[in-house]
ROTORSE-185716 format. One record per residue (C-alpha): x, y, z; residue in three letters. Coordinates in nm, 4 decimals, padded with zeros to 6 digits, m for minus. Layout:
        px        py        pz   aa
         X         Y         Z  ala
...
***
This chain:
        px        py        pz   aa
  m01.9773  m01.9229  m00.1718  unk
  m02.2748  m01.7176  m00.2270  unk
  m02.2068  m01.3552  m00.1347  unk
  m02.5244  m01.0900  m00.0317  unk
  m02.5131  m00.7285  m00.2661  unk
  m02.1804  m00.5537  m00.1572  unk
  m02.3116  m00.3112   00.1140  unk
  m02.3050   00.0312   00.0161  unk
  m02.0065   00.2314   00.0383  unk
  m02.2267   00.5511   00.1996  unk
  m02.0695   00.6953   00.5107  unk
  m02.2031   00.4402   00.8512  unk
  m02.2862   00.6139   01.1896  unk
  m01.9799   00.6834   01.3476  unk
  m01.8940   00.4328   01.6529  unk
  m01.7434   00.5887   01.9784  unk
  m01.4918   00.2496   02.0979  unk
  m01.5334   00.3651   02.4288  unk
  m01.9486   00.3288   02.4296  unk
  m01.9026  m00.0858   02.2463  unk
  m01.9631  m00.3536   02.4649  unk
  m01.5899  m00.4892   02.4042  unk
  m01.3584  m00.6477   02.6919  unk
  m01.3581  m00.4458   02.9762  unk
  m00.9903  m00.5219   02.9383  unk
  m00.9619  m00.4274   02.5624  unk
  m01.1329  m00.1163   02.5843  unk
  m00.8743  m00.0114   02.8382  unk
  m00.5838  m00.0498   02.6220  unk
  m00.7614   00.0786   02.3034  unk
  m00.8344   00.3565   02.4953  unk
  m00.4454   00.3952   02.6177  unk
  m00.3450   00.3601   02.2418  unk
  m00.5383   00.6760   02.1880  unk
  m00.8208   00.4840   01.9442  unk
  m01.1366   00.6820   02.0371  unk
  m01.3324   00.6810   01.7430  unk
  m01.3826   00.4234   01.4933  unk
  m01.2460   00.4779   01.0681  unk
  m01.5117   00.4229   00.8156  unk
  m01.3181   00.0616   00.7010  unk
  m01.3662  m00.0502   01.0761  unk
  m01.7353   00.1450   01.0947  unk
  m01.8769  m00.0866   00.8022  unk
  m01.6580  m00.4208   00.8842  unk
  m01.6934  m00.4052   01.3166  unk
  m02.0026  m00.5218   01.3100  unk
  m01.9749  m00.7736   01.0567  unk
  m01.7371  m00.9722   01.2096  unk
  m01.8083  m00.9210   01.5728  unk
  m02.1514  m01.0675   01.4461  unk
  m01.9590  m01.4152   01.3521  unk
  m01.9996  m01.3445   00.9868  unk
  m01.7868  m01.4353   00.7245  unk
  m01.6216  m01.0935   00.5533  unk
  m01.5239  m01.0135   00.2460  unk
  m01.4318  m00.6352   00.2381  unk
  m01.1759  m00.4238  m00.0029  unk
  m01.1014  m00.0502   00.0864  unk
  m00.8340   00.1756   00.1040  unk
  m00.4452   00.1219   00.2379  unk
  m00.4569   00.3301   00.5110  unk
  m00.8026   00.3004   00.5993  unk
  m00.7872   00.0920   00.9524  unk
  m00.8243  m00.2314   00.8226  unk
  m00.5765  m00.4154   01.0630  unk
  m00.8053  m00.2580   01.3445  unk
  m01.1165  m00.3941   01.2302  unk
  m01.0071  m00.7480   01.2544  unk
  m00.7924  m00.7159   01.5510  unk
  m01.0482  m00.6237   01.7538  unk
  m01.3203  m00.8748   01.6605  unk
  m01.0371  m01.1665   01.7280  unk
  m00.9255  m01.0724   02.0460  unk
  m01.2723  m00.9664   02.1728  unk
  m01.3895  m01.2859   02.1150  unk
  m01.1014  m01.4851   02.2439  unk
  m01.1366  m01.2504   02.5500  unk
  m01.5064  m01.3258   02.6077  unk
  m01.5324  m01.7004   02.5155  unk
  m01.3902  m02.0361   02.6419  unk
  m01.1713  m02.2075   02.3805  unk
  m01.2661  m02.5994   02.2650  unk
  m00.9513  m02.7800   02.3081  unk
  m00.6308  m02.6503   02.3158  unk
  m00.5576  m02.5278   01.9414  unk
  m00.4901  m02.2051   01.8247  unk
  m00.7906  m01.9605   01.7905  unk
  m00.6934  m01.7243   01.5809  unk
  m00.4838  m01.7075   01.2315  unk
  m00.3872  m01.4030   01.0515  unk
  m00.1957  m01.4588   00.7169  unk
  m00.0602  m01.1579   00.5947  unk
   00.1779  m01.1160   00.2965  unk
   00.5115  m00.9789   00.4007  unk
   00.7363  m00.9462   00.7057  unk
   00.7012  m00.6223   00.7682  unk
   00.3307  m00.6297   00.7250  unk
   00.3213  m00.9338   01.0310  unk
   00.5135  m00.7611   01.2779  unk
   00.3097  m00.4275   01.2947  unk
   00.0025  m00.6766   01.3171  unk
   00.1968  m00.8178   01.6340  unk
   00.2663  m00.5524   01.7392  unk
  m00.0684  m00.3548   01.7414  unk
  m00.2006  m00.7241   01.8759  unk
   00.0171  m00.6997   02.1798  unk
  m00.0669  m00.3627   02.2789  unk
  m00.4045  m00.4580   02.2913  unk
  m00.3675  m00.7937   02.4705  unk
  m00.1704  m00.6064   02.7432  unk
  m00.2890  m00.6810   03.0993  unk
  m00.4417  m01.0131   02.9910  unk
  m00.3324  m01.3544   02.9878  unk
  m00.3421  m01.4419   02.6104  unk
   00.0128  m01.5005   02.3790  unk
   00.0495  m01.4144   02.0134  unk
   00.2914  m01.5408   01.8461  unk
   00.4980  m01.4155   01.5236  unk
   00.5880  m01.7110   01.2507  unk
   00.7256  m01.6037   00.9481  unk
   01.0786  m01.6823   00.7383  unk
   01.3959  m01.5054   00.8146  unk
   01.4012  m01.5640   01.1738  unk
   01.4397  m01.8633   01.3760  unk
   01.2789  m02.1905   01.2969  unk
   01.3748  m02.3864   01.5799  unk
   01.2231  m02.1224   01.7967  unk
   00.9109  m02.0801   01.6040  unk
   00.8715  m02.4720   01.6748  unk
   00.9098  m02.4084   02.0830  unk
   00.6605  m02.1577   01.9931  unk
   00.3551  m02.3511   01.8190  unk
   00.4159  m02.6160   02.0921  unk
   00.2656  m02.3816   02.3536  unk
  m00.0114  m02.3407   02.0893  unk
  m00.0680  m01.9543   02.1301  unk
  m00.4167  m01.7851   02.1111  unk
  m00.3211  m01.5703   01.8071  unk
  m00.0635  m01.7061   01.5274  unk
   00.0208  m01.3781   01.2756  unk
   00.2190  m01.5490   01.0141  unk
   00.3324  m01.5004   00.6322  unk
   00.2265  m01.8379   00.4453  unk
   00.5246  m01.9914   00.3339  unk
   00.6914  m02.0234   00.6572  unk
   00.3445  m02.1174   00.8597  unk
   00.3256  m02.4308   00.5745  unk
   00.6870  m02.5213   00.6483  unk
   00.5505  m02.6107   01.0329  unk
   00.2204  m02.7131   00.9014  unk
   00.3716  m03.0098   00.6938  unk
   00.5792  m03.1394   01.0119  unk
   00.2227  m03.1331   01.1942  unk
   00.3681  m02.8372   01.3991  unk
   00.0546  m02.6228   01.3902  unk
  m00.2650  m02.6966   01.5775  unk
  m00.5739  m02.5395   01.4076  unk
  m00.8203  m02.8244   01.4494  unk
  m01.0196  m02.6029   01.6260  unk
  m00.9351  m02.2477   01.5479  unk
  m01.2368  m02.0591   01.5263  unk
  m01.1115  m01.7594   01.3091  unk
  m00.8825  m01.7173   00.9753  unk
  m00.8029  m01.3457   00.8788  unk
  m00.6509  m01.3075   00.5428  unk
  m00.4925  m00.9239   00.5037  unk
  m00.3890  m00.8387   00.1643  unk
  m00.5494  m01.0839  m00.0265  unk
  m00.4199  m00.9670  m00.3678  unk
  m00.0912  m00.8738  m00.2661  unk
  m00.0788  m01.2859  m00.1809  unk
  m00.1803  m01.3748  m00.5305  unk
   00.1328  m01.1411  m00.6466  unk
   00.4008  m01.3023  m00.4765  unk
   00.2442  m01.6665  m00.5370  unk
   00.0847  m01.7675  m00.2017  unk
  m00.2568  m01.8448  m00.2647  unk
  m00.2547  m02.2291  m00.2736  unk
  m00.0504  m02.2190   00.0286  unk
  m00.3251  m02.0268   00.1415  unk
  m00.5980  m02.2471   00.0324  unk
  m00.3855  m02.5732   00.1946  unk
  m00.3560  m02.3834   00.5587  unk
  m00.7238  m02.3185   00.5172  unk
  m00.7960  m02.6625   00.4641  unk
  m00.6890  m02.7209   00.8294  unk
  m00.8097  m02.4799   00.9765  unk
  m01.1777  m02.5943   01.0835  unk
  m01.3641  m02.5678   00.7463  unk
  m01.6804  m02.6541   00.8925  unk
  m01.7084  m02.4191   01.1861  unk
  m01.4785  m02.1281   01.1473  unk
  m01.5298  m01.7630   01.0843  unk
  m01.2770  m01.6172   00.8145  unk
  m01.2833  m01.2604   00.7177  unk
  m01.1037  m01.1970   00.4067  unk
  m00.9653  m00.8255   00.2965  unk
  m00.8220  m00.7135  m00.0163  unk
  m00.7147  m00.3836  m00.1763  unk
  m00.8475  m00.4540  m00.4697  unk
  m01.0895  m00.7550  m00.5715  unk
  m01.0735  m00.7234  m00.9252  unk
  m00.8911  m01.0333  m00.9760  unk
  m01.0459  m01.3480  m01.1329  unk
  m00.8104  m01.5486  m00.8891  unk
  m00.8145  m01.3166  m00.5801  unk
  m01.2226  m01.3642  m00.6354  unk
  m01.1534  m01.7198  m00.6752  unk
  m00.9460  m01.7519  m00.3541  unk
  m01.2300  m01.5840  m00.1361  unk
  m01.5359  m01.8296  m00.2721  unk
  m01.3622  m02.1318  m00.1632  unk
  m01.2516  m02.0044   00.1694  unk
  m01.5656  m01.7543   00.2683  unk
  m01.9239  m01.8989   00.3623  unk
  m02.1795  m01.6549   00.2857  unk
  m01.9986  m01.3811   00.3436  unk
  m02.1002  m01.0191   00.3633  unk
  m01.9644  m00.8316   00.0638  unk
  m01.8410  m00.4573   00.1660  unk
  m01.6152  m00.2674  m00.0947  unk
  m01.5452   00.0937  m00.0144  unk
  m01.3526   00.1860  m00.2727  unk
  m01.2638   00.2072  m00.6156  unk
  m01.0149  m00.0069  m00.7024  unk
  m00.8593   00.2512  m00.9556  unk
  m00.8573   00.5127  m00.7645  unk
  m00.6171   00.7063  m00.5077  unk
  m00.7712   00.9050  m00.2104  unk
  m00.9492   01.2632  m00.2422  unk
  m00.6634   01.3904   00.0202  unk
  m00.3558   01.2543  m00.1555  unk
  m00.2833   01.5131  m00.4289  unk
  m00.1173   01.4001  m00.7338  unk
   00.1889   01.4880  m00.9435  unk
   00.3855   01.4570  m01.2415  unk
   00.7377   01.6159  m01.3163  unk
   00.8718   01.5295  m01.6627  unk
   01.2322   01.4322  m01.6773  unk
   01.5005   01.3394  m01.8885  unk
   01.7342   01.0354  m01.7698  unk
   01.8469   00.9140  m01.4670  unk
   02.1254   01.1926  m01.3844  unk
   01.8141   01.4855  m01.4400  unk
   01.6044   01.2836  m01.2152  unk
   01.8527   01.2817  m00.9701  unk
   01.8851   01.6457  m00.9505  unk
   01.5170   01.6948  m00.9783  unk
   01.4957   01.4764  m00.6632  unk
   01.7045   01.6272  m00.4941  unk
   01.5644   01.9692  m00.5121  unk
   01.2083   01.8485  m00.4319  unk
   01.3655   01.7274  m00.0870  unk
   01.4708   02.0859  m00.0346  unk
   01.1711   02.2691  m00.1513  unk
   00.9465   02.0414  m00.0579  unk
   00.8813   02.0258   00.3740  unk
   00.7634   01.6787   00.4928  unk
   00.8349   01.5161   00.8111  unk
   00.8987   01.2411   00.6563  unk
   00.9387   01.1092   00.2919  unk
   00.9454   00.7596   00.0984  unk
   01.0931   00.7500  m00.2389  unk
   01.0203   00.4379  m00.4516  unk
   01.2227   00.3103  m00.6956  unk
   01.2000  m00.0200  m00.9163  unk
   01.5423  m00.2234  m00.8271  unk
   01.7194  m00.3000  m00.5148  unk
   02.0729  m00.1778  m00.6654  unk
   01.9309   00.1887  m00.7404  unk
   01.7462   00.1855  m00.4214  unk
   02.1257   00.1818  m00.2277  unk
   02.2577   00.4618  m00.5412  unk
   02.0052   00.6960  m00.4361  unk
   02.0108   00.6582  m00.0926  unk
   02.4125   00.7258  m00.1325  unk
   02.3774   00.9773  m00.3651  unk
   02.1391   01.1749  m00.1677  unk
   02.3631   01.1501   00.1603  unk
   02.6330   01.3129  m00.0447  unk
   02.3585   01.5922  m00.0692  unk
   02.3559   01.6438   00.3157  unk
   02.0281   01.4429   00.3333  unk
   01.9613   01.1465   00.5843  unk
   01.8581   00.8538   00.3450  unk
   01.8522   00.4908   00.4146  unk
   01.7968   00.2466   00.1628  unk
   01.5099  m00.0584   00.2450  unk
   01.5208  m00.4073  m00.0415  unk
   01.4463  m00.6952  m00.0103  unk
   01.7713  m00.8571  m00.0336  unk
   01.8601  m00.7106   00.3387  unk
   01.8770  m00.9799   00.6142  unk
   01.5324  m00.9445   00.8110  unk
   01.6867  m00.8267   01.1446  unk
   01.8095  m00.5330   00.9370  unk
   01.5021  m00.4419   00.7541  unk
   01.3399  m00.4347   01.0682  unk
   01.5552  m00.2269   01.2324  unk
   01.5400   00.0346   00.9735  unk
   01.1617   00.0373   00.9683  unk
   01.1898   00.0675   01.3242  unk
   01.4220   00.3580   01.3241  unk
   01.2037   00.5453   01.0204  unk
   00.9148   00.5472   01.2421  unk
   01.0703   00.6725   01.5749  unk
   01.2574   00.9326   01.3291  unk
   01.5898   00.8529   01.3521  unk
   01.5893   00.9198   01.0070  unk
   01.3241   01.0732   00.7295  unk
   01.3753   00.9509   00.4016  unk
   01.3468   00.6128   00.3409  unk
   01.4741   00.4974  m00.0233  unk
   01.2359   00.1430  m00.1162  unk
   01.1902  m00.1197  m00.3457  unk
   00.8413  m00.2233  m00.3840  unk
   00.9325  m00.4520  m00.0558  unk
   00.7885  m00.1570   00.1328  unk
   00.5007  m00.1061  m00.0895  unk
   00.2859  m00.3376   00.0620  unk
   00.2251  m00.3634   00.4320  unk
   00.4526  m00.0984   00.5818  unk
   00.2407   00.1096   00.8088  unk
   00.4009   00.4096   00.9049  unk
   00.2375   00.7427   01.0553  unk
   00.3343   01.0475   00.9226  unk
   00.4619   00.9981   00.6165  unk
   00.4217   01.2877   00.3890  unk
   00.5459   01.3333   00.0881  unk
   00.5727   00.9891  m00.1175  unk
   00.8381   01.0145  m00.4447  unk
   00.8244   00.7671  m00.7322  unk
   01.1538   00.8415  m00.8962  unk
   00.9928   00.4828  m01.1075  unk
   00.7124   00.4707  m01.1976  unk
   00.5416   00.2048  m01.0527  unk
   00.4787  m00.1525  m01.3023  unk
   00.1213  m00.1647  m01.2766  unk
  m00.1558   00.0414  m01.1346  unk
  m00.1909  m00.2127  m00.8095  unk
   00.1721  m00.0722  m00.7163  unk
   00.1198   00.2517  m00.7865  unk
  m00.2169   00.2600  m00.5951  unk
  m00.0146   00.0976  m00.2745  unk
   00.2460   00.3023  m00.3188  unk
   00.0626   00.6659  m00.3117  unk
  m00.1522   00.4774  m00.0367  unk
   00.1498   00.5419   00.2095  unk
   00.0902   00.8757   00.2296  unk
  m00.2447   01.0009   00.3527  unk
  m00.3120   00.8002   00.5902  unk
  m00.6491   00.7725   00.7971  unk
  m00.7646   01.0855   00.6611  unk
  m00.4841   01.2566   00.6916  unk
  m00.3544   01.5271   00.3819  unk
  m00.0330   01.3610   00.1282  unk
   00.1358   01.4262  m00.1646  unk
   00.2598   01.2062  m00.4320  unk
   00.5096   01.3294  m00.7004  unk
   00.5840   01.1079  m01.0131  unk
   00.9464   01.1566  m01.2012  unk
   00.8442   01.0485  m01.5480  unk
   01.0772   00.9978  m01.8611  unk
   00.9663   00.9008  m02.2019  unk
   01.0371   00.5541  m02.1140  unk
   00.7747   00.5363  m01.8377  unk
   00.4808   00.7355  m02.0778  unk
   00.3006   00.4550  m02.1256  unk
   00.2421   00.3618  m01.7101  unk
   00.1826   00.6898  m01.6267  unk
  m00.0869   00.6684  m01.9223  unk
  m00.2673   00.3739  m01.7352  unk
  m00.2478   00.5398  m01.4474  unk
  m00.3820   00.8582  m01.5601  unk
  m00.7243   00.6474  m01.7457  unk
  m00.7598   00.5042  m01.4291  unk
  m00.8020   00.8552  m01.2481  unk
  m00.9893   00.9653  m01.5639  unk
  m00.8109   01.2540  m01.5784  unk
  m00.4325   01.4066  m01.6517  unk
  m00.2061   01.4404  m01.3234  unk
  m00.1072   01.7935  m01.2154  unk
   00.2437   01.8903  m01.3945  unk
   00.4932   02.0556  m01.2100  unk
   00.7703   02.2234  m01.4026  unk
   01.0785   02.3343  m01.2170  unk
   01.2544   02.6524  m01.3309  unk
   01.5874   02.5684  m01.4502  unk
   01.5395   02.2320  m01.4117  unk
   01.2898   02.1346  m01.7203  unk
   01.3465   01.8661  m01.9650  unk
   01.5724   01.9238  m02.2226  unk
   01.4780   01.5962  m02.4100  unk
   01.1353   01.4976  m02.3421  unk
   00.7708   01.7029  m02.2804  unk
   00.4168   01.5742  m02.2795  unk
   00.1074   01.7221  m02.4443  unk
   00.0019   01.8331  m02.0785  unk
   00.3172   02.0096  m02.0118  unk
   00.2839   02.1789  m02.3503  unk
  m00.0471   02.2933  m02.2906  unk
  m00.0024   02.4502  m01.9677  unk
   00.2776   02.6384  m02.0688  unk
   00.1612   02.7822  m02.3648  unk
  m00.0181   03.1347  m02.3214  unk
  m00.3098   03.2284  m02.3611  unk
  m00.3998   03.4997  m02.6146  unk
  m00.6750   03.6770  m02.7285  unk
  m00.7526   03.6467  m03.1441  unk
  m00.6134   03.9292  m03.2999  unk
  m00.5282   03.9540  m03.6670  unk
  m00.2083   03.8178  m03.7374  unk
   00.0979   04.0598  m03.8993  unk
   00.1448   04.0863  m04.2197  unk
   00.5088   03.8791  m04.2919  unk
   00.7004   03.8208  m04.5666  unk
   00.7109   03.4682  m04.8190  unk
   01.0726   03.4312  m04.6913  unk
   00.9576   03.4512  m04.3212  unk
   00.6376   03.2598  m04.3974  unk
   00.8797   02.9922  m04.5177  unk
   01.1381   02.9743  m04.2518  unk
   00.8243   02.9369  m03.9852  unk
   00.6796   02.6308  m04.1670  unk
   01.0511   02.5150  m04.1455  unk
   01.0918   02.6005  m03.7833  unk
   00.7700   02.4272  m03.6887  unk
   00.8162   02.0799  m03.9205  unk
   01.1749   02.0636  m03.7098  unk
   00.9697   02.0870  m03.3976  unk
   00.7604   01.8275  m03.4735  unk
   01.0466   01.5879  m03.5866  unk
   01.1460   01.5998  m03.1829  unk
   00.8577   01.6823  m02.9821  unk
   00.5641   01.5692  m03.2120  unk
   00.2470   01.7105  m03.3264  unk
   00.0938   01.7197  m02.9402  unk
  m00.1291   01.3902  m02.9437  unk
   00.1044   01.1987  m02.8094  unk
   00.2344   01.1576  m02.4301  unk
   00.5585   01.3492  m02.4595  unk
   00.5261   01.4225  m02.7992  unk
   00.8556   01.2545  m02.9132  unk
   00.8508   00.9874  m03.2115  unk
   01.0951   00.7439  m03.2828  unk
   01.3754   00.7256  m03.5386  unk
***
């Protein structure tokens, strides 16, 4: 693969849907999904791909990238006459929840038309996946694992497919699809397919890997900085103590803080069902979302968070990646995320499309050091927040410090006595044994 200089991530004239020479038939239901104008992701990539170019393209969560492919696909499915009778189009996403919001933005927009898109992915039913691929569908949207599964039993037909969309390229690495990746790829019309091929992030030796063996020439757009969250997501940091302080800390920021609706993250499925118990107990409507819940039950509570039957949603990192919900707010890490990739996909579920979020990190001492690589990232400390009569009693930070202390003009000191002299140096080295000198993250040193 041999990729042209990454275009320029300046902002691109702005493109008016309704004034493209799409479908007549797909600009009619874009237009009754209320998508008038087009997101800077799907500004840069639209023309790209509805060129027949390969794409390789990272930018923000949020940013319209499901939109940008969806389009291209079904405009030229629309507008062409298919060679044989295989599948045309292929998008491999990463998770469940990720593949049915891509079918289900695909069938809004195939409404009124005679194509079929079909869903494969694990959890649901095999047998009736097979009926499925026997009808071979225009549009397959299907995690890898289960799509090789029918692959292997020659259930798929992609001799001819003329596009492969791979969503979340990095997110596939993580959770150890890639050469399942690479083998449905190998099927899928090498020599005369278009693949467009979006990632997050592209820092990855592998994820880069991955893309030169499946892209041809591909034009290189990357609109963001890997490292960095969104101008309109702000960013904060309350400093706790353990688990039971967090707790309380949580649940007053769900009282003082208004949001329509709110995710909280945390790093384990068993905490993610304490919380969501313990915060029902505080009159709040919380529903807990792991992965260890059947599939027809994780959808149904994603379903039910976005039509507001509820509006705090307590995750594992299952929800991380690919759930696209409107609306959502306020986004609470009562973890810290593991690694800056999480945390960036995490804050990335707030703010979407432009649209104003806030992020709020509970942080104990254990967690300094991620909240650390997230704050060199950002090049810069997060906003503290300290919450009267609920600060730490065990654990500060050199930020925290700072901002609290007050500001004073010099003024010459008071005369004191030896004795007092003496019992401030005292006071002070006793400080220091707990909270540290102030050049460290929270300040506290181990005995």
């Amino acid at each position: 693969m041999t990729t042209t200089t990454p275009a320029a991530p300046t902002p691109a004239a702005a493109i008016k849907f309704a004034e493209q020479g799409y479908n007549p038939r797909l600009l009619i239901n874009l237009k009754q999904q209320g998508f008038e104008h087009a997101t800077q992701a799907q500004t840069h990539a639209l023309p790209v791909a509805l060129a027949g170019q390969d794409l390789l393209m990272s930018a923000d969560t949020g940013s319209g990238k499901t939109l940008a492919y969806v389009i291209p696909a079904l405009n030229q499915i629309l507008n062409t006459k298919a060679v044989g009778f295989s599948t045309r189009c292929l998008i491999l996403v990463p998770t469940r929840e990720l593949a049915h919001q891509v079918l289900s933005l695909t069938n809004k927009l195939i409404k009124g038309t005679k194509l079929q898109a079909a869903l494969i992915l694990g959890g649901e039913d095999y047998h009736y996946q097979q009926a499925l691929l026997r009808k071979n569908p225009d549009l397959v949207v299907a995690t890898p694992g289960r799509f090789m599964e029918h692959q292997r039993k020659n259930q798929t037909d992609t001799e001819n497919l003329e596009l492969l969309i791979i969503d979340e390229a990095d997110r596939m690495l993580e959770l150890g699809f890639c050469e399942d990746v690479e083998a449905i790829a190998e099927a899928c019309n090498a020599a005369n397919r278009q693949t467009l091929f979006y990632s997050a992030t592209l820092h990855s030796p592998k994820v880069q890997e991955m893309a030169q063996q499946l892209l041809n020439s591909p034009v290189d757009i990357r609109l963001n900085d890997a490292s960095q969250v969104q101008d309109n997501i702000k960013q904060m940091v309350v400093v706790c103590d353990q688990i039971e302080h967090k707790q309380r800390v949580l649940a007053w920021l769900l009282a003082h803080e208004p949001a329509k609706k709110r995710l909280i993250f945390c790093n384990s499925r068993k905490l993610s069902e304490e919380l969501a118990t313990f915060l029902q107990g505080h009159s709040i409507d919380a529903v807990a979302l792991h992965g260890e819940l059947p599939q027809d039950m994780r959808n149904d509570i994603t379903r039910q968070y976005r039509q507001h039957s509820f509006n705090t949603l307590v995750a594992t990192e299952v929800a991380a990646r690919g759930l696209d919900i409107d609306g959502v707010e306020l986004v609470i890490n009562f973890d810290m995320a593991r690694n800056l990739d999480d945390y960036l996909h995490r804050t990335g579920r707030t703010g979407r499309a432009g649209s104003q979020g806030k992020a709020i990190n509970l942080v104990n001492i254990t967690e300094r050091g991620l909240l650390l690589n997230v704050e060199k990232a950002q090049g810069a400390a997060l906003e503290r927040i300290v919450i009267k009569g609920h600060e730490a009693k065990e654990h500060r930070d050199a930020v925290s410090a700072a901002k609290s202390s007050p500001k004073t003009t010099a003024k010459k000191s008071a005369a004191v006595s030896k004795k007092e002299a003496a019992k401030q140096r005292q006071a002070q080295t006793n400080a220091a044994s707990i909270w540290g000198d102030g050049t460290m993250p929270f300040g506290k040193k181990k005995s």
